[in-house]
Steps between C-alpha positions, in 0.01 A plus 500: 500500500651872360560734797423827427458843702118619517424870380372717698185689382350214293137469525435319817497107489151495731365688111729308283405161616133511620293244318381637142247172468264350722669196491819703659291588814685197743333305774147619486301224258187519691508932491583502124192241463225689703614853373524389148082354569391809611736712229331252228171619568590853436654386162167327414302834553320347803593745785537229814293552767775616713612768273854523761767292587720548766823262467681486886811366654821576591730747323719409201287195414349569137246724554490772316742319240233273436216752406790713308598159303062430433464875365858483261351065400151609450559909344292650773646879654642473777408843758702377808440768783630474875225451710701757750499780316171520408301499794240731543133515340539735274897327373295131410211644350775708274688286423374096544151673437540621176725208367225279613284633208744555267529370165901366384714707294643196367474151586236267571438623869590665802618380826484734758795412760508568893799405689529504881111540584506430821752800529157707535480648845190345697366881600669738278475356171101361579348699254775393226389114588139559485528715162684136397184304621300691295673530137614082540180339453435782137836496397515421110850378544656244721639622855788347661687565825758354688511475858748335722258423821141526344399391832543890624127628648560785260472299172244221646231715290675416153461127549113557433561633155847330454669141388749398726793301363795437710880464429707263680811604630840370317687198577834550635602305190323679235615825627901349470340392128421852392807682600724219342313508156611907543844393605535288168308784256729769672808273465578551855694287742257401796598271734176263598537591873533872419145461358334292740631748785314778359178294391486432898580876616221603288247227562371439156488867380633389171467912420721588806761173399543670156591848613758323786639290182532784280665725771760239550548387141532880388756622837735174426420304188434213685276377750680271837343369812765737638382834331117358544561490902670850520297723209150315588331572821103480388223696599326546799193334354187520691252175490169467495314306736476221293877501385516559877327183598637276241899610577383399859280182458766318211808682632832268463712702692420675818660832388269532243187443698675751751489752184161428419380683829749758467415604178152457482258803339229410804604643859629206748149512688294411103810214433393333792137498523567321115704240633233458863279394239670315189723292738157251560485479109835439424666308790214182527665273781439667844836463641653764212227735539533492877915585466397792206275650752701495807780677304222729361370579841861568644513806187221595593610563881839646315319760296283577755827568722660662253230749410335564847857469688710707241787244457493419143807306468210248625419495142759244362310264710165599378659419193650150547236368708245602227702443210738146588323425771165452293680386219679212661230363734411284270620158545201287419277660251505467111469901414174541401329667177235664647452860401605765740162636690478837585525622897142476688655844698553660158142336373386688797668797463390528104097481603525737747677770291186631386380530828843654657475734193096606593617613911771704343243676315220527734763599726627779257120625499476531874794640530462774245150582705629531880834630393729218642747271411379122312697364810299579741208463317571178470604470842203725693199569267481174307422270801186752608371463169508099471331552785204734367501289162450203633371525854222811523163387400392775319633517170489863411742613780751267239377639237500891550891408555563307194336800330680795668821322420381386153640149546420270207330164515838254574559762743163462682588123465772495680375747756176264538591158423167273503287811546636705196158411306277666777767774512478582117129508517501723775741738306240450182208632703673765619618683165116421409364685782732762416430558108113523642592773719689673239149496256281849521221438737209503328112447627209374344315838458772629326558235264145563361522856491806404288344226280176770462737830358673199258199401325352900490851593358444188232140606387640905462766349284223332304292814452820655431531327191149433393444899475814590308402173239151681452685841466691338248180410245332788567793683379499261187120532402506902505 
């Protein structure tokens, strides 16, 4: 093999190399044939009845390569936008909007591209994701987005108006397989180690592999296990829950279960509340779920230490017992397949948003009206008012309040609880009672004086125009 010094400034090697065919698109058979199903029926002129598709896993996997290779195979534009930048409303109505109607320049089609979706920010960038929800299910044109956790609350909406296909992560081995094939195009010395080092510092990004192999290869022409270990240090890659889970449950070395934890997106408190409830589903002989708990309980007593105590060095222990010490508890078990199930806390925690969300608001409302603070609202006033809502007989007394305040009817709900409906009827025959009052009094007598000077003013009208017609001919005939 030629050795030969790498220029710098060549067009980078992730562009150079990324698959130009479908076929190209490595490791993801089952994506490529459930993407290609639902592309198929936009080629057919039969708009699917999902009229989205949002394509998740981890980074560096195919994505977005795969739906670039589709629109180059198939002659379809490609509008690839960054979910990120465009945010707002008024950005995705401009923008993914109008392309949604639009009609090719050239081509056979467009394909309207989102990367990083779940990028959106849950509160900031709501009206962006609702603007989404609406132009999806009218788009003329297939929408696709990419997402590495499409688990994220913020996204959960798309699903309804979405196909989800997933993308495996990369073998260690087929990572090592796509950086040699560039070693051999490039002519580059690589020495086999060299490349499986940084395959496992960047856990199957093949995207972050390439740069690291192109950094190397251009710097020294070649590419060593001895170069690899000083020039390539990784990224600090965050992991999803369920990366988190699976680097903990099928972990083969305790350092990388220990890393798991560390480097998890969810705070320490979410990690473990996933494994309190997936260790049951995953660990089926007693004995291992027994040792995975005891070490789960002892980081629990470690964070809680840690947090509450202020010693945080305490965390390394949070992390081992959680990480090793739930990885390696089992002794007896055959790993099991069972999906991961979500957390009954954060279950809990998702049905009572709404009503967290509705004593913020009535609590806004109060406070706006006595001139105090939502905490003490919250604190002082609310209690005396679950107490008039749902304990004083009469209903008005309720009522009159919900009205002064102008609380809505989830509001009165929550006030009430199982006497909301008497509530809300007691509110309704109040604002009757009201719009009566607000009518002219009127009595009887003077309604038929009334109806008396309407019909006199009718019959002078009629006279009116029965003399000036008689005028009229008599005018005529002389």
């Amino acid at each position: 093999m030629s050795l030969r010094r790498v220029k710098k400034g060549n067009i980078p090697w992730i562009i150079k190399y990324r698959p130009r065919t479908i076929e190209e698109v490595a490791n993801q058979e089952e994506a490529k044939k459930r993407f290609l199903a639902w592309f198929k029926q936009w080629l057919e002129g039969k708009k699917p009845s999902k009229r989205g598709a949002l394509l998740y896993g981890p980074p560096g996997v195919g994505k977005t390569s795969l739906v670039e290779a589709v629109a180059r195979q198939y002659r379809f534009e490609l509008l690839e936008l960054n979910a990120s930048d465009y945010r707002s409303a008024e950005a995705i109505r401009r923008t993914v909007g109008v392309a949604a109607r639009k009609k090719p320049l050239w081509g056979r089609g467009i394909i309207i591209l989102l990367d990083e979706i779940d990028g959106i920010a849950p509160r900031e960038d709501s009206g962006g994701l609702r603007a989404l929800l609406e132009i999806i299910p009218e788009s003329e044109n297939p929408i696709v987005m990419t997402a590495n956790d499409p688990w994220k609350d913020q996204i959960r909406p798309l699903h309804q108006v979405s196909e989800l296909i997933p993308f495996k992560s990369l073998s260690l081995t087929q990572v090592i397989a796509i950086l040699q094939r560039i070693c051999d195009l490039e002519g580059l010395e690589c020495e086999r180690e060299a490349l499986r080092y940084i395959a496992e510092v960047e856990r199957g990004d093949v995207r972050a592999a390439i740069n690291d192999l192109q950094a190397i290869a251009e710097g020294y022409g070649r590419v060593t296990l001895t170069l690899a270990r000083l020039l390539v240090r990784g990224r600090e890659k965050k992991y999803e829950i369920f990366q988190t889970l699976n680097q903990i449950f099928y972990a083969d070395k305790a350092w990388k279960a220990r890393m798991a934890i560390s480097n998890s997106q969810e705070d320490y408190e979410t990690v473990i509340a996933w494994l309190n409830d997936n260790i049951p589903r995953k660990y089926e002989d007693p004995r291992d779920a027994y040792r995975a708990f005891d070490a789960l309980s002892r980081a629990t007593i470690m964070l809680n230490r840690a947090k509450f105590g202020g010693n945080w060095s305490l965390l390394n222990y949070v992390f081992t017992l959680a990480g090793p010490g739930v990885a390696f508890a089992r002794k007896y078990s055959q790993i099991s397949r069972q999906r991961y199930s979500y957390p009954d806390r954060i279950k809990m925690l998702a049905r009572l948003r709404e009503v967290r969300e509705t004593r913020e608001r009535l609590a806004q409302k109060i406070a706006e009206g006595v001139l105090s603070s939502r905490r003490l609202v919250k604190r002082e006033i609310l209690p005396f008012l679950f107490i008039i809502f749902r304990e004083v007989e009469d209903p008005s007394m309720a009522a009159r309040l919900a009205l002064g305040y102008n609380l809505d009817a989830k509001e009165v709900e929550f006030l009430a609880g199982p006497r909301a409906r008497e509530i809300l009827q007691a509110i309704e025959k109040i604002k009757k009672a009201r719009r009566e009052q607000r009518k002219p009094a009127t009595s009887r007598a003077e309604r038929e004086e009334k109806e008396v000077e309407k019909k006199a003013k009718g019959a002078a009208r009629k006279r009116r125009r029965t003399r000036g017609s008689s005028t009229t001919l008599d005018s005529f005939f002389s």
